[in-house]
N, C-alpha and C positions, 0 to 999 in steps of 0.2 A: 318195553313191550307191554303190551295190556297183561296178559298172564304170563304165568309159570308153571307146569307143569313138571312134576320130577315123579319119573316110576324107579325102581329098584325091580331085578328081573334076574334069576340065578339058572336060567337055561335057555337054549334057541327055541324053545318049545314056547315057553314065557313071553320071549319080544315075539315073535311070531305072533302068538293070540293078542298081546298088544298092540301091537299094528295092527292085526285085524279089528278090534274094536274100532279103534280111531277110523278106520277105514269106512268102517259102517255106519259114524256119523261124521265124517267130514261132507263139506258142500263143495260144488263147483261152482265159481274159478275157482282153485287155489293153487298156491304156489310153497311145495313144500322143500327144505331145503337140509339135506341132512350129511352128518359130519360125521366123522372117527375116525378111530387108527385104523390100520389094512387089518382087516381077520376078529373086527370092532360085530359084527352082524348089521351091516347097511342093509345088504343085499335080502337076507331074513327080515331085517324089518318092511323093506321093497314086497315080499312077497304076499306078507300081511297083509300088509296093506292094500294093494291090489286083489287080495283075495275079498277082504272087504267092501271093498267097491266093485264085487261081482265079477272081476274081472277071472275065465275058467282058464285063461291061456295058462301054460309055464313061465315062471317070471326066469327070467336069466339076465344076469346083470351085462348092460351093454360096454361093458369095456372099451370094445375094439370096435364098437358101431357108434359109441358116442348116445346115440339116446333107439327106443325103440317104443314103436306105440304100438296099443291093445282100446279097439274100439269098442269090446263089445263089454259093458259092463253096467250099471249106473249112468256113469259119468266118462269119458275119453278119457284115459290114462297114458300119459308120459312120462317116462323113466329113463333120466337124462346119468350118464356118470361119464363127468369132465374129469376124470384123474389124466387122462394122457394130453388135455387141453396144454398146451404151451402159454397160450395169449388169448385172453380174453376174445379178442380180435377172428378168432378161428369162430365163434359161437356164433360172429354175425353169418358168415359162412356158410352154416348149414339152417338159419332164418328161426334160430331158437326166439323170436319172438312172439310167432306162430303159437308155440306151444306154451311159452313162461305166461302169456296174456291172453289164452286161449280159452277156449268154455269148458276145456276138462281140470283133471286133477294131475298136477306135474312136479314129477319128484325126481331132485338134482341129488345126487350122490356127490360129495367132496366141493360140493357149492361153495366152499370158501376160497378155492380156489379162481372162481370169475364175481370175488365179492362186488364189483364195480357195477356189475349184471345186474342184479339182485335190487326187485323194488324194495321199497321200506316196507309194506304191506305182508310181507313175504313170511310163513309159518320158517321157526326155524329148530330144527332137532339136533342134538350131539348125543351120541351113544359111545357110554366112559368105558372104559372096561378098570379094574381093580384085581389084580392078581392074590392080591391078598383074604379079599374074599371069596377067591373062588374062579377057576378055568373059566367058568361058563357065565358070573358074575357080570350086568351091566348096570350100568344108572342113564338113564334116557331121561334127558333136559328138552321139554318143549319148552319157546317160549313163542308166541302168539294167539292166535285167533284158529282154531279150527272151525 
């Protein structure tokens, strides 16, 4: 990948305004793709982030809806989380092409999971957690182009 990014972040308050920074200088298209354990802060950095690209809605992670979009902001905001995806195969389904190559800002929660999806071009984040430094401790690895 062109770069690397690595923040260190010791509360959801932390990823939080870090996502929002990012938020307020990412460009559209982009295609962001982010990763961790369950209880990792996806969802907190989702919120951020979307707060930063203006978006006023309440971010709620779409679990059970698979992705949910917020138009009013910046840029069209998409917020995809394939954890209950089976098969890659389901994604054509609901015409997630639309959205992954679309003019807004689209953020896949557990995107490792439909990696075949996934262009080259594609921003990618993993948010580590470390018990040892701390309940609230994360390390957030970008690596592309915002």
């Amino acid at each position: 990948m062109a770069n690397t990014i690595i923040k260190e972040v010791y509360s959801k308050e932390e990823t939080y305004n870090f996502a929002l920074e990012l938020g307020e200088k990412v460009k559209a298209p982009c295609l962001i793709c982010l990763d961790g354990d369950l209880g990792a802060g996806k969802t907190v950095f989702a919120k951020g982030l979307a707060k930063g690209l203006g978006v006023e809605d309440d971010i709620v992670s779409p679990t059970f809806v698979l992705f949910n979009v917020y138009e009013k902001g910046r840029f069209p905001f998409y917020h995809f989380d394939v954890y209950r995806i089976e098969e890659p195969e389901e994604m054509y389904e609901i015409g997630y092409e639309e959205y992954f190559f679309g003019t807004g800002v689209c953020l896949v929660e557990w995107a490792s999971l439909i990696k075949e999806l996934i262009p080259n071009e594609a921003v990618h984040i993993l948010i580590e957690k470390d018990p040892e430094k701390g309940e609230d401790y994360r390390r957030i690895v970008i690596k592309g182009l915002l």
